[in-house]
C-alpha positions in Angstrom: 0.0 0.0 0.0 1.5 3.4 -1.0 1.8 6.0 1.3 -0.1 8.7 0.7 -3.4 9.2 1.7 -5.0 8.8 -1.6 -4.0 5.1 -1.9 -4.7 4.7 1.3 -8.6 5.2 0.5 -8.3 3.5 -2.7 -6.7 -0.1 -1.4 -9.0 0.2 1.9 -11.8 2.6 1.4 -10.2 4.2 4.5 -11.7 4.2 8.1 -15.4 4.3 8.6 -17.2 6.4 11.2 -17.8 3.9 14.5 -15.6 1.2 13.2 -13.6 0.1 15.6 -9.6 -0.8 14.8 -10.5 -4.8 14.8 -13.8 -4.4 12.5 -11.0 -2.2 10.1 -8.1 -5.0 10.1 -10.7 -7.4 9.6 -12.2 -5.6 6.2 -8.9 -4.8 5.3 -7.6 -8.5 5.5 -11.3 -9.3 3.3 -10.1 -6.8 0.4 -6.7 -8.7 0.4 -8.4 -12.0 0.4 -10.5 -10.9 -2.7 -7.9 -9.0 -4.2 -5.6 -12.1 -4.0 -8.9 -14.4 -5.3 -9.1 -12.3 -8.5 -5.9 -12.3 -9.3 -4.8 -16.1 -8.9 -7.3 -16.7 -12.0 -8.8 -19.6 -9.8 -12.7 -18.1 -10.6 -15.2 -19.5 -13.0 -16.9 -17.4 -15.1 -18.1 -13.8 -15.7 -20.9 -14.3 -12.7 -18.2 -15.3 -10.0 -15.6 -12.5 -11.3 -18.7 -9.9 -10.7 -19.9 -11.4 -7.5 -16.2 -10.9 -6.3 -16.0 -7.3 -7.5 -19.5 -6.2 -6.4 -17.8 -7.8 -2.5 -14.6 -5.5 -2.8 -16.7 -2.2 -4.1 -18.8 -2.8 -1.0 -15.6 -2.8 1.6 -14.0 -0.2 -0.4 -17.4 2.1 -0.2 -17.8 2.0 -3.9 -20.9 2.2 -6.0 -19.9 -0.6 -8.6 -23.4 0.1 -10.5 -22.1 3.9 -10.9 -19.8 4.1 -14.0 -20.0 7.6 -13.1 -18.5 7.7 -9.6 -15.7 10.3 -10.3 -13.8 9.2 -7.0 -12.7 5.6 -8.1 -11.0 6.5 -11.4 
């Protein structure tokens, strides 16, 4: 993860209001799961690669359904 703050919020979708430290380490260790599941080419199929992206724009505080979203480009 690069240091500055902007990757920060892009690799973690940085800290959430009321989240506690343990609830954060534990989304963050969920992106790299995911991120580690799409790239070992071990998923079958458009539906799963979608199902997996749709997880990690939900942890990340994405809208995946908004090609639009100016923040995530």
């Amino acid at each position: 993860m690069g240091r500055n703050k902007d990757d920060f919020i892009k690799a973690t979708g940085g800290f959430r209001f009321g989240e506690t430290p343990e609830a954060f380490k534990e989304r963050v260790e969920k992106i790299g799961q995911l991120e580690a599941l799409l790239k070992s080419g071990k998923l079958r199929g458009p539906h799963e690669l979608e199902l997996v992206q749709r997880q990690l724009c939900e942890l990340k505080g994405i809208n995946f359904d908004d090609p639009d979203d100016e923040d995530w480009r």
